[in-house]
C-alpha positions in Angstrom: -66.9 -97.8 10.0 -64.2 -99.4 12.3 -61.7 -99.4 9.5 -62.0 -95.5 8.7 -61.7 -94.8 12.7 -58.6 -97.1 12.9 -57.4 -95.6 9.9 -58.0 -91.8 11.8 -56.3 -93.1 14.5 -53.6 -94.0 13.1 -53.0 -90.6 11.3 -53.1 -88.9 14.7 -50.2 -91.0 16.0 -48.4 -90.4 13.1 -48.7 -86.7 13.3 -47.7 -86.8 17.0 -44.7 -89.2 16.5 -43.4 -86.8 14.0 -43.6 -83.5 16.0 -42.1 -85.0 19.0 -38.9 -85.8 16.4 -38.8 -82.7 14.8 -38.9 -81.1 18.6 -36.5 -83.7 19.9 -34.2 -83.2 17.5 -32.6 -79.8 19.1 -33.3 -80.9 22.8 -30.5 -82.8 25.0 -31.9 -86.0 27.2 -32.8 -83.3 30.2 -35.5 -81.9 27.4 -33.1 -78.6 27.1 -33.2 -77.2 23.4 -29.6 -76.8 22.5 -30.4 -73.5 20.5 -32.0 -71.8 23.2 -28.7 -72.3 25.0 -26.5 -71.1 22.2 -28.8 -68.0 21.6 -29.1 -67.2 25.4 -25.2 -67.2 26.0 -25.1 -65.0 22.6 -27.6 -62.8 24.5 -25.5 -63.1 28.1 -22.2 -61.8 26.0 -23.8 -58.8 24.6 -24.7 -55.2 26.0 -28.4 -54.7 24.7 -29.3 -50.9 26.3 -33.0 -51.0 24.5 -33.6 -54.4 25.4 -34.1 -55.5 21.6 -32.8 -59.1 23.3 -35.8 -58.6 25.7 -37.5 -61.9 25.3 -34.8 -64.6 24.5 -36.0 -67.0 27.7 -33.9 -69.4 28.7 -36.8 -71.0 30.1 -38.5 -71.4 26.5 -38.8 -74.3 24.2 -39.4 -72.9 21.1 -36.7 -69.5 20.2 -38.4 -68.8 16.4 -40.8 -66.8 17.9 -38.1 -64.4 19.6 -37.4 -60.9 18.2 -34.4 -61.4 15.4 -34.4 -64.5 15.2 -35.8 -66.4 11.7 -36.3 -70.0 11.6 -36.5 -72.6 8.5 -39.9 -74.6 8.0 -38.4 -77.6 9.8 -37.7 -75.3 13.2 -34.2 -74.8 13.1 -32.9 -71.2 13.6 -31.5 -70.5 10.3 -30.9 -66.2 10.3 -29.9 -64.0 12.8 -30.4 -60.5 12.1 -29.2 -57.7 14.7 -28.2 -55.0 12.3 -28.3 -51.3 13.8 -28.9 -52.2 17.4 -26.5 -50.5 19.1 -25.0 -53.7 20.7 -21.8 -54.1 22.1 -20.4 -56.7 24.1 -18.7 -59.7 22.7 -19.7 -62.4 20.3 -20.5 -65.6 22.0 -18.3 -69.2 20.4 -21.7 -70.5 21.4 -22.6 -68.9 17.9 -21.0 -72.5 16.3 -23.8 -74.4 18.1 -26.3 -72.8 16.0 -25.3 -75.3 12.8 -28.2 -74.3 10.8 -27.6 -70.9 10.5 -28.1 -69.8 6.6 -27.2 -65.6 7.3 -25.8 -63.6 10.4 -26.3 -60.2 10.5 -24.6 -58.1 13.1 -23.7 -55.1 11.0 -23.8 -51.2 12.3 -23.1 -52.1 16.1 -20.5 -52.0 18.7 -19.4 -55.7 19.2 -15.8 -55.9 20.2 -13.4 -58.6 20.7 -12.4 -61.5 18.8 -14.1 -63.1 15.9 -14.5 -66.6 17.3 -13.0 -69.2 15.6 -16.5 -71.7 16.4 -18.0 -69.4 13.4 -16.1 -71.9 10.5 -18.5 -75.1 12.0 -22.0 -73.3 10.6 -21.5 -75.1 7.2 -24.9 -73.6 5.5 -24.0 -70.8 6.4 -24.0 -67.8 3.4 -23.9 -64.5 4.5 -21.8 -63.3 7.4 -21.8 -60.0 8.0 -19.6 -58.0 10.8 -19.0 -54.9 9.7 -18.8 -51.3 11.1 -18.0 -52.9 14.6 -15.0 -53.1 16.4 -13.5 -56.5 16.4 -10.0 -57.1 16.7 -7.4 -59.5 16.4 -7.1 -61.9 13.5 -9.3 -63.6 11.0 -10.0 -66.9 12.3 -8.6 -69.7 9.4 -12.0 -71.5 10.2 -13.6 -68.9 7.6 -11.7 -70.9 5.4 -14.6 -74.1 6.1 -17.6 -72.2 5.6 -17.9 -74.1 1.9 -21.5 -72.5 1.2 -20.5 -68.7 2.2 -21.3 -66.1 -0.8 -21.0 -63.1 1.3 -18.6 -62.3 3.7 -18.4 -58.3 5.3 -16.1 -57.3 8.0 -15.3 -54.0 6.9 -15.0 -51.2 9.0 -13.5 -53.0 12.1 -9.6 -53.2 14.0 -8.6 -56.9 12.9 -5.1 -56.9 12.0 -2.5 -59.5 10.8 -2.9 -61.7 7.9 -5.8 -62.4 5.4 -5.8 -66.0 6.0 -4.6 -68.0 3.0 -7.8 -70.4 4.0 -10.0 -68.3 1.9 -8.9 -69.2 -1.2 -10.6 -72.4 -0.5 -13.8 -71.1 -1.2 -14.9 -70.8 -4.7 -18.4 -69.7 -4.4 -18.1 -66.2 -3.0 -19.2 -63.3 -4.6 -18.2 -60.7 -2.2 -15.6 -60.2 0.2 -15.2 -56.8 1.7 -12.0 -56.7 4.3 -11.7 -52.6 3.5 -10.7 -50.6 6.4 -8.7 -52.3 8.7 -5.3 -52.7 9.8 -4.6 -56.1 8.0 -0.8 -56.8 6.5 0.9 -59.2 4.6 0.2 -61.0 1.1 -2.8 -61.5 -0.2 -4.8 -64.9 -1.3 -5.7 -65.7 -4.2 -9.6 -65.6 -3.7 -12.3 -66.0 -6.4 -14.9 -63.8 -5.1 -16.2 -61.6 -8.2 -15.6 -58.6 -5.7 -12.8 -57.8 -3.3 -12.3 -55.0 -1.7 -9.6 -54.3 0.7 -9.2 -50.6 0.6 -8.0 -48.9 3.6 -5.5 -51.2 5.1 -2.5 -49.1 5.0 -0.2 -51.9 5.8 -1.7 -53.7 2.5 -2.6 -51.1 0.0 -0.2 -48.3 1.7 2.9 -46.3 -0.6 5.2 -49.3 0.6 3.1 -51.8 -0.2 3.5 -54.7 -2.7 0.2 -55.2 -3.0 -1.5 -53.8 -6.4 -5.2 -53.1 -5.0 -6.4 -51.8 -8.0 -7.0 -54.9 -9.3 -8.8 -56.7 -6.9 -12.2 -55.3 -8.0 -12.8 -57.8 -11.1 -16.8 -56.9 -11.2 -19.0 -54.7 -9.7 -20.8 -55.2 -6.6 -23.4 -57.6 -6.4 -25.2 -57.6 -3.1 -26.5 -60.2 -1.1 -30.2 -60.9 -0.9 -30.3 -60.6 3.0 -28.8 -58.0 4.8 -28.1 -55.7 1.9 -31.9 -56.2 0.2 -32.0 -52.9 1.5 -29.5 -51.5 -0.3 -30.5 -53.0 -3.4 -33.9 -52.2 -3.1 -32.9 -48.2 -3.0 -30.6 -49.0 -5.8 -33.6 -49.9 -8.2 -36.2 -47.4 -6.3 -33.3 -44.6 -7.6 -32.9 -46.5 -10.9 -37.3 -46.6 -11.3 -37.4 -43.2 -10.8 -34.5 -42.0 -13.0 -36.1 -43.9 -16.0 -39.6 -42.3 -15.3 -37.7 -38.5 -15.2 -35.9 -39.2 -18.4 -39.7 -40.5 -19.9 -41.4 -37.7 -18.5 -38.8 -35.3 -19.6 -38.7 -36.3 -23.1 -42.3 -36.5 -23.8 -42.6 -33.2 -22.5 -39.9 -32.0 -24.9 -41.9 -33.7 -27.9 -44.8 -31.9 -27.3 -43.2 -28.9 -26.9 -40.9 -29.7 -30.2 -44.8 -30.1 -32.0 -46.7 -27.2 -30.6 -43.6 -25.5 -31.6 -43.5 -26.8 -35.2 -47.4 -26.1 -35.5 -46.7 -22.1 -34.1 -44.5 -21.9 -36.9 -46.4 -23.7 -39.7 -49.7 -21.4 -38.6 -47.3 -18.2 -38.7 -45.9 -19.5 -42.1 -49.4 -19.6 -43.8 -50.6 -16.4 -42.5 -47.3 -14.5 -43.0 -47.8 -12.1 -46.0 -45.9 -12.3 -49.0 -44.2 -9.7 -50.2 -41.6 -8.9 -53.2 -40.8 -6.3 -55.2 -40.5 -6.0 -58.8 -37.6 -5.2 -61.3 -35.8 -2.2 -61.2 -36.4 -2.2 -65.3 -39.8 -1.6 -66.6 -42.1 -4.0 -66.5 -43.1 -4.1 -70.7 -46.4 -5.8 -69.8 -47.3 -2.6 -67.1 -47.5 0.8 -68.8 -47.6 3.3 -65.6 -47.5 6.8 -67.7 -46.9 9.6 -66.4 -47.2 7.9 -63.1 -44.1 7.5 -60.9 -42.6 4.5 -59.7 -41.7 3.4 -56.4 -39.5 0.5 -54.8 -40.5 -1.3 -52.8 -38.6 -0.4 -49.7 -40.0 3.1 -50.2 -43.7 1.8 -50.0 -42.9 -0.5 -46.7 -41.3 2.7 -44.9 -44.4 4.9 -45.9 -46.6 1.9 -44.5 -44.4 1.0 -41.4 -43.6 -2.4 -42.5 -46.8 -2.5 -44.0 -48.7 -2.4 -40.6 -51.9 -3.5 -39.5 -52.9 -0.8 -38.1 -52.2 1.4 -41.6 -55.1 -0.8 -43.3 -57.7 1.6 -45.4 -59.8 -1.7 -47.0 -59.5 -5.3 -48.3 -60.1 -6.0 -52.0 -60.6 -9.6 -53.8 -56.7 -9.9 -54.7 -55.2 -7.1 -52.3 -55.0 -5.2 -49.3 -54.6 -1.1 -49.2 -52.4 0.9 -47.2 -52.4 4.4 -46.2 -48.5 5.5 -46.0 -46.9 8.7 -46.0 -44.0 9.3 -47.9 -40.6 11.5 -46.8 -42.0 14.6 -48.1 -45.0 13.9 -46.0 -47.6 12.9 -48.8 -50.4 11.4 -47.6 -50.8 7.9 -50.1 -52.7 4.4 -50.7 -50.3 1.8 -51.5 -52.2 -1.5 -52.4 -50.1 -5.0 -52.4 -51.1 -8.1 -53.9 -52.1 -10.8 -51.7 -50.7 -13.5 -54.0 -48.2 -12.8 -56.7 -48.9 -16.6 -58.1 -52.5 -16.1 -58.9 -52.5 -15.0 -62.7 -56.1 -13.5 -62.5 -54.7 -11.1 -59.6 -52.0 -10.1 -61.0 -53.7 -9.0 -64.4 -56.0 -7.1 -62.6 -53.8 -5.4 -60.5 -51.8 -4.7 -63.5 -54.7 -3.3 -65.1 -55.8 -1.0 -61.7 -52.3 0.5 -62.1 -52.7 1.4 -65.9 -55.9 2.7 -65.4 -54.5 5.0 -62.4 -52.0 6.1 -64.5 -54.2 7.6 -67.2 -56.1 9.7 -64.6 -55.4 13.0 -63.3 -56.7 13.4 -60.1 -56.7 14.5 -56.6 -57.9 11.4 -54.1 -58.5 12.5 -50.5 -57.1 9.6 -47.6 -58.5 9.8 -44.3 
């Protein structure tokens, strides 16, 4: 019993030991957390009209609860996202103090000034994006030390000079967007599967030696942090092409098969008719009767019309017609020329009207 409540002890201390070293580890002797500090002056430089910044505390301990502000499972501050928050201001150097920052995201405001140069000490850091502010001056060579960087965005700003040559240090970027500018000179050799740096007229301008069509080796892949966005409505749009195009075509299928089974049912009711030889038929003796074709008999019936029926018999159907001297006539057809039994005995109805001599009434 005294070894299990020694042994409980002893986990308590342990636990206690090893939050006060993971808290410890960002505060200076005076028990000051040095990421407060770098966050606070950040906050101090910038203009922040809806108060978005509200509760970074200078007075608090711990900043991963503030607004913006993402920290890793060990309690460092690893993002900073401020996209869209119509800032303006400055960017602190203090920003270098923060050295486990992983992503900064400061897109879509109004931040001026310089880019500082402090930026090239966050070594983990892999997305840094600036754009569609207005910062000025030149690129600080210190972006040149940010070994882990895949994404780096400051399009959309006033930085002029030089790309520095620094950036070709880098080999693990996959974008680097430096359109829209007013940057000059040569360009670096940089690895980055996509460059963009369209819009610099001092670069990419009439005079320029620059060829910047062919700085765009691969489409754009976007980074998983601040442009998940982007990529998200990318596939969204993508999902919902592919479920038009399905829809779509299934519809025309069963269109296509209602179609087909229209025709198939018209095809099977559709009444065959022909006509026979304009030579005597030697196996149908007619007489004295007269013969007709067979475009005379479907004028006198209208196209052998429905409406024109007198009465059905086992192999045919009659017809009253009127001829072009306006005689009143039946005209019977054969349903089926290819049954032999109906044929013979319309063949032998014909003969047998031919020896008679009479007067038939039609109603």
């Amino acid at each position: 019993m005294e070894g299990r409540r020694s042994f409980g002890f002893c986990r308590v201390v342990f636990l206690v030991l090893a939050l006060i070293e993971i808290s410890s580890a960002t505060l200076s002797p005076t028990g000051i957390n040095f990421e407060v500090v770098a966050l606070v002056a950040i906050k101090t430089a910038l203009r922040d009209p809806y108060n978005v910044l509200e509760n970074w505390d200078i007075n608090s301990v711990d900043p991963c609860s503030w607004r913006m502000v993402t920290c890793s499972p060990d309690g460092y501050v690893s993002a900073l996202g401020l996209p869209s928050q119509n800032l303006s201001g400055s960017l602190s150097p203090s920003i270098g103090n923060l050295t486990n920052l992983q992503s900064v995201l400061l897109q879509n405001n109004a931040i001026s000034g310089l880019i500082p140069a402090a930026i090239g000490k966050l070594e983990k850091l892999q997305t840094l994006d600036l754009s569609n502010n207005t910062f000025s001056g030149e690129m600080p060579t210190s972006l040149g030390d940010l070994k882990n960087l895949n994404y780096l965005r400051l399009n959309n700003n006033s930085l002029t000079g030089r790309c520095p040559e620094s950036l070709s240090n880098l080999k693990g970027l996959t974008l680097v967007d430096l359109s829209f500018n007013n940057l000059s000179g040569s360009l670096p050799k940089i690895s980055a599967r996509t460059f963009k740096v369209t819009g610099n007229p001092l670069i990419c301008g009439p005079k320029a030696s620059n060829n910047c069509s062919a700085v765009f080796p691969e489409p754009l892949s976007l980074p998983p942090d601040g442009l998940t966005g982007q990529s998200n409505s990318g596939t969204n749009g993508h999902r919902v092409a592919i479920a038009f195009g399905a829809s779509f075509g299934a519809a025309f299928s069963i269109i296509i098969v209602i179609g087909l089974l229209v025709w198939l049912r018209y095809r099977h009711n559709q009444q065959i008719f022909f006509d026979v030889n304009e030579q005597y038929d030697p196996e149908v003796c007619l007489g004295h009767v007269r013969r007709y074709t067979f475009k005379e008999l479907r004028t006198a019936t209208d196209h052998f019309n429905s409406k024109n029926i007198l009465g059905t018999g086992g192999f045919g159907i009659v017809y009253k017609g009127w001829l072009n001297d306006g005689t009143v006539v039946a005209v019977k057809r054969l349903k089926d020329f290819n049954v032999a039994s109906g044929e013979i005995q319309f063949q032998t109805e014909v003969q047998t009207i031919s020896l008679a001599v009479c007067s038939i009434s039609i109603k």
